[in-house]
N, C-alpha and C positions, 0 to 999 in steps of 0.2 A: 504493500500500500504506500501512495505518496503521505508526504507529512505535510508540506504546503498549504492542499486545499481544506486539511484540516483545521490546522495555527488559524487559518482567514476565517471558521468558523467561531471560532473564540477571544479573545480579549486575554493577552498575559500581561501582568505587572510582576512586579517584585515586591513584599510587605517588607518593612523596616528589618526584620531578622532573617531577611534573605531565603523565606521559603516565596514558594512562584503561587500567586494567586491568578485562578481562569476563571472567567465568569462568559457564562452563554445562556438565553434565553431556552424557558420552557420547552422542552420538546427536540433542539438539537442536539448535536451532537460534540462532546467534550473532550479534548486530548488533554492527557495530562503528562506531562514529560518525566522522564528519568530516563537519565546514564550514566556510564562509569566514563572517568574523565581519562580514563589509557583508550578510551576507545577499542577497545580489546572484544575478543567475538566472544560471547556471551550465552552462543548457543548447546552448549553442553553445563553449563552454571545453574545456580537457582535466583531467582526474586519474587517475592511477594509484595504483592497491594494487601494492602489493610486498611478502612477507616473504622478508627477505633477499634472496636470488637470485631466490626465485620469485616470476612474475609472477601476478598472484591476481585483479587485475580490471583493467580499463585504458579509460576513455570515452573518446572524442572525438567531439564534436560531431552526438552523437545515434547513433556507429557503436560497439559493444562487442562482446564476444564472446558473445554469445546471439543476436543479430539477424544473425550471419553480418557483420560489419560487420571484422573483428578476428582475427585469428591469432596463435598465440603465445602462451594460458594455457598457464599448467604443468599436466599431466594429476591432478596430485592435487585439483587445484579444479576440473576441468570438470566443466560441469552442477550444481555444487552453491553458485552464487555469482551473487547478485541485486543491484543498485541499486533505488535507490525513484525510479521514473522522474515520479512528480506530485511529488515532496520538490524538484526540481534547482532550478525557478525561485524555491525561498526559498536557494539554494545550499548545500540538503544535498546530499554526496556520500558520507552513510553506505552499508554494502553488509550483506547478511544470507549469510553460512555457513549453509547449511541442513548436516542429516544430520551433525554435528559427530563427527571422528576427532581418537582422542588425540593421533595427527602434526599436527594441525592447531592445536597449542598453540606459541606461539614471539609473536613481536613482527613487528607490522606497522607499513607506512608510508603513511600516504595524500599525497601531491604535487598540488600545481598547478602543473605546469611554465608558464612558466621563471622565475619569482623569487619563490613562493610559501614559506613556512616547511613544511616535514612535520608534518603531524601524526602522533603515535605512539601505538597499541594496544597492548596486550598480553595474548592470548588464551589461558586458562588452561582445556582441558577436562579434567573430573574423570571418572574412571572411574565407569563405571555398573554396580555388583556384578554386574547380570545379563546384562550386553553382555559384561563378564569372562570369563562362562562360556564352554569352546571345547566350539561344537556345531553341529549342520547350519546355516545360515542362508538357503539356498538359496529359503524359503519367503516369506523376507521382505522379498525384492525389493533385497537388498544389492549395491549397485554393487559392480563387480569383483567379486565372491563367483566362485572357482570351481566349476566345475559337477561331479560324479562325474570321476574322473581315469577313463581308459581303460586298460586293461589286455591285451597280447599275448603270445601264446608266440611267442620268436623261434627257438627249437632243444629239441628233447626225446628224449633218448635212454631207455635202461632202466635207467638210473642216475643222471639228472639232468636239471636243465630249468632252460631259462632263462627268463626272463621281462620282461618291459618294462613300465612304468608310465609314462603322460605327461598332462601336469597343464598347465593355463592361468589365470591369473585376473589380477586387478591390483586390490593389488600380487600380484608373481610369490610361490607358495607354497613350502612346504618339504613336498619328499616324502618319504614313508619307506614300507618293508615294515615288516609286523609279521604273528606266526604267530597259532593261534586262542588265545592264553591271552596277546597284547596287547602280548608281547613284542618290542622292537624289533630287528629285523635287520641282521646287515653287511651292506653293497651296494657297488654299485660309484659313483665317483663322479659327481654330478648331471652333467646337461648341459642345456646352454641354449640351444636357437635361435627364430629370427623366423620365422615365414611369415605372409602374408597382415597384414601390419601388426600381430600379434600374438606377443608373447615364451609360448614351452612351458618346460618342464621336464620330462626323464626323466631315469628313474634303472631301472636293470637289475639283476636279483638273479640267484645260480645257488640252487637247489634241490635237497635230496637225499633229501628224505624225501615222504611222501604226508600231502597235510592241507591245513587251510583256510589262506590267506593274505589279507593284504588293504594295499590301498595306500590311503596315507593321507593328505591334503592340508589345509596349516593354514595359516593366515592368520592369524597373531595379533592384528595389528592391526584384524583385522576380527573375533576374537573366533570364526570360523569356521572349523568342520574336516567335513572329509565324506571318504569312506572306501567304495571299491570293493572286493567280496570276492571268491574263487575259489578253485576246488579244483585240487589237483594229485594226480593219481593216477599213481605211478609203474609204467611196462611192468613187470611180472612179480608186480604187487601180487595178492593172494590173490581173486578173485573168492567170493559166496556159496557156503558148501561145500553137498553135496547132504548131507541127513540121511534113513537108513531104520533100519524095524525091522524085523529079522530071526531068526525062530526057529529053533534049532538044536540037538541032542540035550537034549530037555525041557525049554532054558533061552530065557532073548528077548533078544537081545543088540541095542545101537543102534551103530550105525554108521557115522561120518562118514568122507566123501570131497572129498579136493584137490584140483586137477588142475593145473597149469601154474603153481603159484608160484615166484617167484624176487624176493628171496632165498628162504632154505630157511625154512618157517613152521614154529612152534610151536604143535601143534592140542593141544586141550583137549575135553574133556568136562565139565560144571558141572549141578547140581544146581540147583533155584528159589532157593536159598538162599547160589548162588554155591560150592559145596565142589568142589573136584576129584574128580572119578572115577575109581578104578581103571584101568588099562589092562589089555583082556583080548588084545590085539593089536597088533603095528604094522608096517605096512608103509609102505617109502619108498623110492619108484623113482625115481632119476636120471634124466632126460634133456635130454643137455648143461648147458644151464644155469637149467635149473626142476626141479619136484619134482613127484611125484602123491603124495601122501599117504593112507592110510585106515587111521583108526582106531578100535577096538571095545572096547565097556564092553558089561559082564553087567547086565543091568536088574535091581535087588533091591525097589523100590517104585513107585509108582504118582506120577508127577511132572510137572513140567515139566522139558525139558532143553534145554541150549544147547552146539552144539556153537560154541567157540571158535577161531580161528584168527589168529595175530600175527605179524609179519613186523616188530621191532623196529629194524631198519636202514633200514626207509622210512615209518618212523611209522605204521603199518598195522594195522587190528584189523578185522574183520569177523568174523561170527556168523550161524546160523542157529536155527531152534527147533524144537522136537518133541515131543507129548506121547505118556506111552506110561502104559499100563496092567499092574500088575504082572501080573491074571487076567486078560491076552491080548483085552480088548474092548475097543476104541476109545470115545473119548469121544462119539460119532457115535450109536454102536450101544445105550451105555447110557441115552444119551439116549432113543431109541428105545422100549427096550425100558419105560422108565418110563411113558411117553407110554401107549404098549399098554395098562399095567396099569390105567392112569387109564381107559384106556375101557371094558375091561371090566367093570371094577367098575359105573362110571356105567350099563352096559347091566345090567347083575345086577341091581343097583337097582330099576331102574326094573320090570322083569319082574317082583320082588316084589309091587314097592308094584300092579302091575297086579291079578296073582293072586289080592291082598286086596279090592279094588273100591275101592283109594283113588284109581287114574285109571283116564279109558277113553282109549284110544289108537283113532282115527278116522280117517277119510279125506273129505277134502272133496269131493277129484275124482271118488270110488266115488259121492256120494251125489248128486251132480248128472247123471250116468249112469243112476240108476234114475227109473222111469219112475210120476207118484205114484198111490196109491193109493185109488180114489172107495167112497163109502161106498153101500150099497144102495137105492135110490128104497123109500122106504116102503108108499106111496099102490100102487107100481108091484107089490109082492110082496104085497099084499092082494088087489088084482084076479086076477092069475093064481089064489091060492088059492081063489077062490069060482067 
């Protein structure tokens, strides 16, 4: 690998105590230098990267951790951490951080064990405004990004439901519920286990109302969050009411029907314009613990209407619609009846304009049916005459 377009990737100064400090924005990629100042080939030696505890790169004698040679990186540098394998026999032993994360800021050591001096880095990544932003990343191939958390009913009565959310990524994320206006939920406390060489996170909610929910999983340090949605509809929620129209001593009355809600719903009748309607009716049957409902409004104009139905205890609205006409004819029929008019006239028309000799109306098929007409032999009606 060249070293050039790398250096141009980063920013080196020197700190007061003469170790090399490099700073590169979010997401690029960091060279950090070390060699032996004999310039001496290197490639049967050893040196290790370390910051702090963590072990970040480690060679020996041509075996490292990319060629399977080496166990023992710390997971926040695997796969993202290079030598310059033609550099050794001038005895470089710089390394390239590709993909650079904010955690990945702090002081490193490069050693020639066993009597070599350290050399010391210090790697400053800057936030990248747009890496900052938390949003799907799923697309852009971010190591550890988790993938959609999954979501289950573990229990669901007619008054409550439980539910489960479990999330994976690395690093491990933070979950949370939240309803449909973003709000974030109490829940019950996270829980953490291993399977298959991989750490989960769930976290469990109870519910008591009917509505959208969704679980939410953020990474900050990867700048990533992604978010599973679902509905919960609770037993005895209002299903679509039935709407008719019904005429009864010279008036049209509309009429909507409930049947098996629970809790007890609040039906409405509403105008296009949203106004509540009159109640010309109401009936409401118990049985055990639902309702059948029907309710009736006097039709006084020609509209659209919506019968309303709300169940405020489980966050519940549904509706249905209906258009009615105050002179008793469907929007069907006047449609209809319009259509009609338009073709008679169009045939009135035309009979006129016939009548005057402004067209002739013909038949193509009559006139290939008749059979043509020859004109008299002239020569032929002379002879007979004489």
């Amino acid at each position: 690998m060249e070293l050039l377009p790398l250096v141009c990737l980063c920013l080196l100064s020197c700190s007061g105590d003469g170790s090399v400090v490099v700073t590169v924005e979010e997401g690029s990629d960091a060279m950090l230098p070390c060699s032996i100042n004999t310039k001496e080939n290197i490639e049967k030696l050893t040196f290790d990267w370390k910051k702090g505890r963590q072990e970040v790169f480690f060679y020996q004698s041509g075996k490292h951790y990319n060629n399977g040679g080496r166990t023992g990186q710390d997971k926040q540098f695997e796969g993202r951490v290079f030598h310059f394998e033609d550099e050794l026999k001038h005895g470089n032993a710089s390394i390239k951080i590709t993909r650079t994360q904010l955690t990945d800021s702090g002081n490193y050591a490069c050693t020639f064990p066993p009597d070599r001096n350290p050399s010391s880095v210090t790697l400053h990544v800057a936030p990248d405004p747009e890496r900052s932003v938390l949003k799907d990343r799923t697309g852009e191939n971010t190591p550890g990004a988790t993938p959609e958390p999954v979501i289950k009913t573990l229990n669901h009565t007619k008054h409550w439901a439980v539910l489960q959310c479990e999330a994976h990524g690395d690093p491990l994320p933070t979950v949370e519920w939240r309803d449909s206006d973003n709000n974030t939920l109490p829940a019950d406390t996270s829980q953490i286990s291993d399977r298959g060489g991989r750490s989960y996170i769930t976290v469990k909610i109870t519910l008591t109302k009917t509505g959208s929910y969704s679980c939410v999983a953020t990474q900050e340090t990867l700048s990533h969050q992604i978010a599973t949605e679902t509905y919960v509809l609770m037993y005895g929620a209002a299903s679509k009411p039935s709407v008719t129209i019904i005429k009864t001593d010279g008036e049209t009355v509309l009429q909507c029907e409930v049947l098996g809600a629970s809790p007890k719903p609040k039906v409405e009748w509403k105008d296009s314009s949203g106004n509540i309607l009159p109640v010309k009716d109401l009936k409401e049957t118990e049985r055990g613990d639902s309702y059948d409902i029907v309710l009736q409004t006097t039709l006084t104009k020609t509209d659209n209407f919506r019968c309303v139905v709300t169940q405020e205890e489980i966050n519940h609205q549904i509706y249905a619609e209906i258009y009615a006409n105050i002179n008793g004819l469907p929007a069907g029929a006047i449609a209809a009846i319009v259509v009609l008019s338009l073709l008679f006239v169009c045939v009135l028309i035309i009979l006129v304009l016939q009548s005057m000799g402004c067209i002739t109306l013909s038949c193509k098929k009559d006139e290939e049916k008749r059979e043509p007409q020859t004109e008299p032999d002239s020569s032929t009606s002379l002879k007979e005459s004489s």
